[in-house]
ROLUM-680042 format. One line per 4 residues: for each residue x, y, z of C-alpha. Coordinates in nm, 4 decimals, always signed. Layout:
<rs>
X Y Z; ... .
</rs>
This chain:
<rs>
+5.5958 -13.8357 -10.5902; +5.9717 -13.8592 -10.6843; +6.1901 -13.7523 -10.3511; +6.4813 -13.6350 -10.5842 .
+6.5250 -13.2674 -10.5360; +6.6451 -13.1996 -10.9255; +6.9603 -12.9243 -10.9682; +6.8610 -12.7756 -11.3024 .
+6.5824 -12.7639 -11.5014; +6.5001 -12.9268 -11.8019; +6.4467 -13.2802 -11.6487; +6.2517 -13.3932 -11.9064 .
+6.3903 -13.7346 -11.9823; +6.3960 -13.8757 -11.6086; +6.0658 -13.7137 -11.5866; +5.9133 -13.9038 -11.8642 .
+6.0684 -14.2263 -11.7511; +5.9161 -14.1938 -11.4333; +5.5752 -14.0502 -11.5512; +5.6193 -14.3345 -11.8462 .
+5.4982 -14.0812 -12.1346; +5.6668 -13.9271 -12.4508; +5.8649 -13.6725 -12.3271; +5.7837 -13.4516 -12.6744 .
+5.4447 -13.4616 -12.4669; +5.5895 -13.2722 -12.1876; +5.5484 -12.8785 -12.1740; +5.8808 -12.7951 -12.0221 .
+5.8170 -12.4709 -11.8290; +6.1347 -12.5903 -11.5767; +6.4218 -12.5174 -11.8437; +6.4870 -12.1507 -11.8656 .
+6.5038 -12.1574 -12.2620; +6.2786 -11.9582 -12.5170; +5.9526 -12.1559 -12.5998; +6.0633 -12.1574 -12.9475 .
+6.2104 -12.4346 -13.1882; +6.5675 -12.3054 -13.2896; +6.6409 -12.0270 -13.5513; +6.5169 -12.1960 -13.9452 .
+6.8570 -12.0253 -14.0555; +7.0689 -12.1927 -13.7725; +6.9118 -12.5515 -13.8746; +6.9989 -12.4838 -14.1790 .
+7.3941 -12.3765 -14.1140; +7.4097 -12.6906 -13.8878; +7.3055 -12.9558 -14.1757; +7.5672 -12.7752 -14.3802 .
+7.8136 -12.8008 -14.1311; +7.7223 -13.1968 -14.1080; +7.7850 -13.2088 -14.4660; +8.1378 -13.0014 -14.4319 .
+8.4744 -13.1094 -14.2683; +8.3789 -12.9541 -13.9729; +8.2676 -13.3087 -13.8164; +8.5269 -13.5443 -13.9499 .
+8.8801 -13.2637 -13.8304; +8.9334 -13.2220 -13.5174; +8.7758 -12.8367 -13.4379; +9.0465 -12.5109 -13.4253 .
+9.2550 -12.5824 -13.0972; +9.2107 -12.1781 -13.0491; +8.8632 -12.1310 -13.1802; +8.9991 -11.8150 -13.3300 .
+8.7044 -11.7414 -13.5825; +8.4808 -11.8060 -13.2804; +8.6165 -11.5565 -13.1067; +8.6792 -11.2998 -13.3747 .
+8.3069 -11.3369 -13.4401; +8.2379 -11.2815 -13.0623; +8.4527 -10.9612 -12.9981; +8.3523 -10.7926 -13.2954 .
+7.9890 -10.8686 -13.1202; +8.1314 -10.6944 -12.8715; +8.3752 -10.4418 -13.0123; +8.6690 -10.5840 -12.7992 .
+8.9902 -10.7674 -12.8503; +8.9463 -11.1032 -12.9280; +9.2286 -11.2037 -12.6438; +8.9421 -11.1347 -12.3898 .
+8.7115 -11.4002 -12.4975; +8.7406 -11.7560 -12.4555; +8.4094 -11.9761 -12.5587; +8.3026 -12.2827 -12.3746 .
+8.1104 -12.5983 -12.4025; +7.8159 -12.3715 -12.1946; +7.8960 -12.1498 -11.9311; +7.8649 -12.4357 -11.7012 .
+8.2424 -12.5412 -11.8307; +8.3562 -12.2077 -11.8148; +8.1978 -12.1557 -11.4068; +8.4500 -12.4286 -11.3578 .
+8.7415 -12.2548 -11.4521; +8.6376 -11.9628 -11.2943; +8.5770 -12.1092 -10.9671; +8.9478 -12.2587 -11.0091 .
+9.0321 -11.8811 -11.0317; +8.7899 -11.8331 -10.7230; +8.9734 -12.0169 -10.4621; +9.2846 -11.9458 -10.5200 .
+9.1666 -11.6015 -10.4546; +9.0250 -11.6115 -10.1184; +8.6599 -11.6480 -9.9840; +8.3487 -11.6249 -10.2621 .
+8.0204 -11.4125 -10.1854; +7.7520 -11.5574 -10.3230; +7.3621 -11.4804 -10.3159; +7.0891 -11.6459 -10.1982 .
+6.8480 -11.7671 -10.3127; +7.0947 -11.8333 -10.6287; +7.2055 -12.0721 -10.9261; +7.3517 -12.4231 -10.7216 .
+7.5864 -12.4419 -11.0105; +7.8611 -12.2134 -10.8536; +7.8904 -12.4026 -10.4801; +7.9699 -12.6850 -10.7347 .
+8.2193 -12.5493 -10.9206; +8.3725 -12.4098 -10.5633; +8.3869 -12.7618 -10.4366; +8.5503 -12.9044 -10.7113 .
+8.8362 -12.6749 -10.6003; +8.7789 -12.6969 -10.2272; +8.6936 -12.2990 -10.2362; +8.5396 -12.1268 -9.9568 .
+8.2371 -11.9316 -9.9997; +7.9593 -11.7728 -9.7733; +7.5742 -11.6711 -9.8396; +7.4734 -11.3316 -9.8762 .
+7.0517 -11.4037 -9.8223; +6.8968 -11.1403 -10.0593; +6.5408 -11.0177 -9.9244; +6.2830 -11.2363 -10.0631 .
+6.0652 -10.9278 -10.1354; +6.0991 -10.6912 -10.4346; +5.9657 -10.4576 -10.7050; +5.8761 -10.4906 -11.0317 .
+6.1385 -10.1434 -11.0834; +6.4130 -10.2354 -11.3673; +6.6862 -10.2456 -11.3733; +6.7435 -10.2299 -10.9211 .
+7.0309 -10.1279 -10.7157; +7.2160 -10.4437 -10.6275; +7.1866 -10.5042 -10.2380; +7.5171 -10.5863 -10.1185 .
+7.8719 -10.4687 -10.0570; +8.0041 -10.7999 -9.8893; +8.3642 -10.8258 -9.6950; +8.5491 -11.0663 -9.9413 .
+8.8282 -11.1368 -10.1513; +8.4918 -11.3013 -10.4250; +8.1974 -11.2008 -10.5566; +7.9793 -11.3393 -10.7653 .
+7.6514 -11.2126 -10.9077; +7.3701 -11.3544 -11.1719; +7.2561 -10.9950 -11.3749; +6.9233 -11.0648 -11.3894 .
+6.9392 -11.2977 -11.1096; +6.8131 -11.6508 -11.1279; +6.5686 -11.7580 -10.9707; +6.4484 -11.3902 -10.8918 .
+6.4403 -11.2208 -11.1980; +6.5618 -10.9182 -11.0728; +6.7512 -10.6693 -11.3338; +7.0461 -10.5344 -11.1013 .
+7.2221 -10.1604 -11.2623; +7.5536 -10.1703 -11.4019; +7.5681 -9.8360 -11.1806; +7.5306 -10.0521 -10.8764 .
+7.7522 -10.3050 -10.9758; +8.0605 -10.1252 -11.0853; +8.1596 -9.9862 -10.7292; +8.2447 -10.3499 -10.6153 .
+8.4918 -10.3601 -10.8898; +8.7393 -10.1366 -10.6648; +8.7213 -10.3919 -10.2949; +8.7470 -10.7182 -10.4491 .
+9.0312 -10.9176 -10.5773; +8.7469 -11.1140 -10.8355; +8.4373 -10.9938 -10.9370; +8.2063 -11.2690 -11.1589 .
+7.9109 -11.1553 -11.3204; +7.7183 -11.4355 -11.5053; +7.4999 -11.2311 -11.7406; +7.3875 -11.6034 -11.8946 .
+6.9874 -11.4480 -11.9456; +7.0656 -11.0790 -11.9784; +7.0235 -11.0838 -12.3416; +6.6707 -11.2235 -12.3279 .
+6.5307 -10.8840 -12.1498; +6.4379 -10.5957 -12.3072; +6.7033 -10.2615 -12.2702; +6.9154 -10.5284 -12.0673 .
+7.2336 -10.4810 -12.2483; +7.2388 -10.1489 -12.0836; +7.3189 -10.2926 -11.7853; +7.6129 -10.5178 -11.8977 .
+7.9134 -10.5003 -11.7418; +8.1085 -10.6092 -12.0522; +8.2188 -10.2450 -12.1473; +8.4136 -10.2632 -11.8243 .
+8.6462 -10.5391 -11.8674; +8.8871 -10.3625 -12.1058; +8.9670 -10.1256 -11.7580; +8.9181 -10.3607 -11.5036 .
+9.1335 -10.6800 -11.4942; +8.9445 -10.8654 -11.1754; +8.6418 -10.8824 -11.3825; +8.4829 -11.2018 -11.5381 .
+8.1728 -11.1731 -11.7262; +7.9988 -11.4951 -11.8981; +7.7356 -11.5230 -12.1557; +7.4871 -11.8172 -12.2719 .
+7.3743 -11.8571 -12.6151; +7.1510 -12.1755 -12.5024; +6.8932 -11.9250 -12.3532; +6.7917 -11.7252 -12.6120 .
+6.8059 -11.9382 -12.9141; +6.6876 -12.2902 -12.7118; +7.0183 -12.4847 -12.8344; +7.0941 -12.6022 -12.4656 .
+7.1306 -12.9321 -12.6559; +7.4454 -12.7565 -12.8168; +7.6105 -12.6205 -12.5167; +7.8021 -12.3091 -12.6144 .
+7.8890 -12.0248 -12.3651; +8.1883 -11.7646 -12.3378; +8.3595 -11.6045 -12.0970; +8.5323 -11.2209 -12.1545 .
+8.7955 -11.1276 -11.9452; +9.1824 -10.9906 -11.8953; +9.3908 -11.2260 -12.1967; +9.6182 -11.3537 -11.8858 .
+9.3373 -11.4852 -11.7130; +9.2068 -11.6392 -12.0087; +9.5363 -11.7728 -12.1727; +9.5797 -11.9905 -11.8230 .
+9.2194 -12.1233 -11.8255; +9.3162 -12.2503 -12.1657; +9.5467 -12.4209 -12.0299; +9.4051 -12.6010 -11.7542 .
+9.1090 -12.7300 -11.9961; +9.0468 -13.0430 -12.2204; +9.1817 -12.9157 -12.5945; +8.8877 -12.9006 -12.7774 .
+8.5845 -12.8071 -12.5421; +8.3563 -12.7183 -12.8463; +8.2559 -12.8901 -13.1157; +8.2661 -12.8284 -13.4719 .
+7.8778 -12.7826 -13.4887; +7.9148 -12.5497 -13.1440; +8.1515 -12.3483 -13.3470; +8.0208 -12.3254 -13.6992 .
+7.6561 -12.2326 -13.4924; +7.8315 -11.9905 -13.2704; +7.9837 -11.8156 -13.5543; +7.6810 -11.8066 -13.7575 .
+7.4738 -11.6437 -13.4757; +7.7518 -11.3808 -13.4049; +7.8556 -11.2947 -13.7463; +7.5354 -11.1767 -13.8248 .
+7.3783 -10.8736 -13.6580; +7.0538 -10.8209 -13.8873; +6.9673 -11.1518 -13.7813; +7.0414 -11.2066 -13.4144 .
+6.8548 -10.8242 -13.4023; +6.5651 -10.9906 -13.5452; +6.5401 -11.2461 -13.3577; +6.6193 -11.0829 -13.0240 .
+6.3193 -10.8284 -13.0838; +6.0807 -11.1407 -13.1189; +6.2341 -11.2802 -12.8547; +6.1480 -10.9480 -12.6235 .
+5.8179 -10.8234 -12.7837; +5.7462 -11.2078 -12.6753; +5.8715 -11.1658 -12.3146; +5.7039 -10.7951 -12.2791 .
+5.3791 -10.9528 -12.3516; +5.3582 -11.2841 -12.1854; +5.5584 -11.1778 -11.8868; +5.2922 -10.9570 -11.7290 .
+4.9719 -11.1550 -11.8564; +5.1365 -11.4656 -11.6889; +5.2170 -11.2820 -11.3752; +4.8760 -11.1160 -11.3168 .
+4.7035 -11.4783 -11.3888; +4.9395 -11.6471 -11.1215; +4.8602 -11.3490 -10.8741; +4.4843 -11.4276 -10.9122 .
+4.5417 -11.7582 -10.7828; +4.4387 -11.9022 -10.4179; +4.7024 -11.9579 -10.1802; +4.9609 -11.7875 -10.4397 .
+5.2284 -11.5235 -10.4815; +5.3591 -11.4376 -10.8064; +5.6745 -11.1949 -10.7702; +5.7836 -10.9841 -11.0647 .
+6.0242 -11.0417 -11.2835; +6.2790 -10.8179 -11.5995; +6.3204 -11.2078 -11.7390; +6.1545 -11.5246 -11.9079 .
+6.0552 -11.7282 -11.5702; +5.8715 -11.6346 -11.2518; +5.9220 -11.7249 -10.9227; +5.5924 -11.8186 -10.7073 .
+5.5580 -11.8552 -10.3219; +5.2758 -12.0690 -10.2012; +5.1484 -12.0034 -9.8620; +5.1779 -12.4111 -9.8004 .
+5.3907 -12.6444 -9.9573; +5.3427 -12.6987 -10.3577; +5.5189 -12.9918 -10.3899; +5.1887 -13.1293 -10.4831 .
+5.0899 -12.8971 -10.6676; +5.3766 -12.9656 -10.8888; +5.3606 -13.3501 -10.9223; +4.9984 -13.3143 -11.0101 .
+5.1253 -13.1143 -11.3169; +5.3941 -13.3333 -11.3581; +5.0914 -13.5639 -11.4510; +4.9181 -13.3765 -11.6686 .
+5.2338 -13.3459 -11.8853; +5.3745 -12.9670 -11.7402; +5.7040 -12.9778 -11.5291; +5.8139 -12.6839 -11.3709 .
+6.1275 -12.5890 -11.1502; +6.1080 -12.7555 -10.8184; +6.2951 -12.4610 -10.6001; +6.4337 -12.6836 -10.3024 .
+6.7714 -12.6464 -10.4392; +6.7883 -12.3025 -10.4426; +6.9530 -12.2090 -10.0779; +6.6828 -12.0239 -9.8771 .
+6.3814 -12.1298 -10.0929; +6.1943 -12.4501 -9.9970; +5.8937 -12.6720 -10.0758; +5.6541 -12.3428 -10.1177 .
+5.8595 -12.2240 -10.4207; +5.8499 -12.2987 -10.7544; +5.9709 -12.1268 -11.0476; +5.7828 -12.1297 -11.4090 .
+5.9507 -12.0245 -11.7159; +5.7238 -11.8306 -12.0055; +5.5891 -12.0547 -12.3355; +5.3643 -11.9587 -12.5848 .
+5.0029 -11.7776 -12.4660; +4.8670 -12.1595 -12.5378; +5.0928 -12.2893 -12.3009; +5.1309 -12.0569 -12.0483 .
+4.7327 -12.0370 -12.0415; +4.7178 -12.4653 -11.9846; +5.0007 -12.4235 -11.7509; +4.7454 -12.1278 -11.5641 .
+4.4088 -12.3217 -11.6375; +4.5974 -12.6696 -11.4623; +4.7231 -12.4898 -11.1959; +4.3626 -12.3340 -11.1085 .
+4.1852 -12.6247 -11.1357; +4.4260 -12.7920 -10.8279; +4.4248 -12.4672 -10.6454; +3.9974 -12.4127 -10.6403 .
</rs>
């Protein structure tokens, strides 16, 4: 059993090596991506885009088509959006931003990726433990009004799942100097946008809100994010950065996906008539299990407490070819957590079927 306590998901290489398999063997239920093989149409702009300029020249210093595309997504100025090579580029700007401000809130259990980002900076930051018991209502009030200059939320929240209301959200806007809202799965569940605290940005110059495209249409590989935001802040984190954090294929995909709405509409209903179905049958099947708790959840993974450790459990699925999230680095989970994204009904049943044959 490997003793490395992995920080993301979507391991799949090291986990082949050390399994020594094909890692297109591997059901990857650890990733928080769509089950689904990227968009026909966005294959099909990305050979074109191999066979254009756009790989030989250098890509638009300002990305200025990228982010027309994205604020007329939006219906904002273009000023407040600045893409990135994923969020994960952009939560290291922001966490520049972060420290300089004074101490960050942040929740846990939550996403490791922002104490990184902090300590690249040498920010300061303290935990705000969220109750580890919740209810499958959506969207929830969000359970904290913490005393700092920071604040930083995941809307739904990773690893929960739990949808938090823009209501509840919007009041913390008026006692902090920063307030970060990383909204990286919110397109992925159904009625989320509701709850998106984009509309507020135009009035509200402490906020930063960042967005994932790697979630919904499973181009991790591609690593495209944005950020939206006051133009000052932006305009300085443009400065700090490399020149050209996204590629030419990042670009000519992100403006494909953005430009057109008939399509990304399409594809986002599949996406939640896929999630509405799967998300329930999965979580009743993992409820039915011995020795299991299966917690609900408004997004595509769900987090399961074990009444013992399931650190076995997992490497034992690791061997039958299904790797899940291992939950240790999540502050305030431990070895009795792990956290399973939704596949396909095939998968999902294996992944079920595997686990109950370990569990009986």
């Amino acid at each position: 059993m490997s003793s490395k306590v992995p920080t993301h998901g979507g391991n799949i290489s090291e986990e082949a090596r050390r399994l020594g398999i094909n890692e297109n063997q591997i059901i990857d239920a650890s990733a928080s991506l769509v089950p689904f093989r990227p968009p026909d149409l966005l294959t099909r702009r990305l050979v074109q885009a191999l066979k254009s300029p756009s790989l030989r020249n250098y890509p638009d210093i300002t990305f200025q088509s990228l982010k027309d595309a994205i604020s007329n997504w939006h219906e904002i100025d273009s000023a407040m959006v600045l893409p990135g090579n994923g969020a994960a580029e952009l939560l290291t700007w922001t966490a520049r931003e972060a420290s300089e401000k004074g101490t960050s809130a942040l929740t846990t259990p939550g996403f490791s990726d922002y104490e990184r980002a902090l300590n690249c900076w040498h920010g300061k930051y303290i935990y705000m433990p969220l109750p580890l018991c919740w209810t499958a209502q959506k969207p929830q009030d969000f359970p904290f009004t913490p005393k700092s200059n920071v604040i930083w939320i995941t809307n739904p929240h990773n690893p929960t799942g739990q949808l938090w209301s823009r209501a509840s959200i919007e009041p913390l806007l008026k006692n902090h100097r920063l307030v970060i809202c990383d909204e990286a799965f919110l397109s992925l569940v159904p009625e989320g946008e509701k709850e998106s605290l984009i509309p507020l940005v135009k009035k509200n110059s402490n906020l930063v809100v960042l967005r994932s495209l790697t979630k919904l249409f499973a181009i991790a590989g591609l690593r495209l994010g944005y950020a939206i935001s006051s133009p000052q802040r932006l305009n300085k984190w443009q400065n700090w950065r490399d020149p050209w954090p996204v590629n030419g294929l990042a670009t000519a995909a992100g403006l494909m996906l953005m430009s057109n709405k008939s399509f990304y509409n399409q594809w986002t209903n599949k996406i939640h008539n896929w999630l509405l179905k799967e998300g329930p049958w999965m979580h009743s099947k993992l409820q039915g299990l011995p020795g299991i708790k299966s917690y609900p959840s408004s997004t595509n993974f769900l987090l399961i407490e074990g009444n013992q450790s399931l650190l076995e459990l997992r490497e034992n699925l690791c061997r039958k070819k299904i790797l899940i999230r291992d939950c240790r680095s999540f502050i305030g989970l431990g070895e009795n957590w792990l956290r399973i994204s939704l596949q396909t009904r095939k998968n999902n049943f294996r992944i079920y079927s595997t686990m109950q044959d370990f569990l009986n």
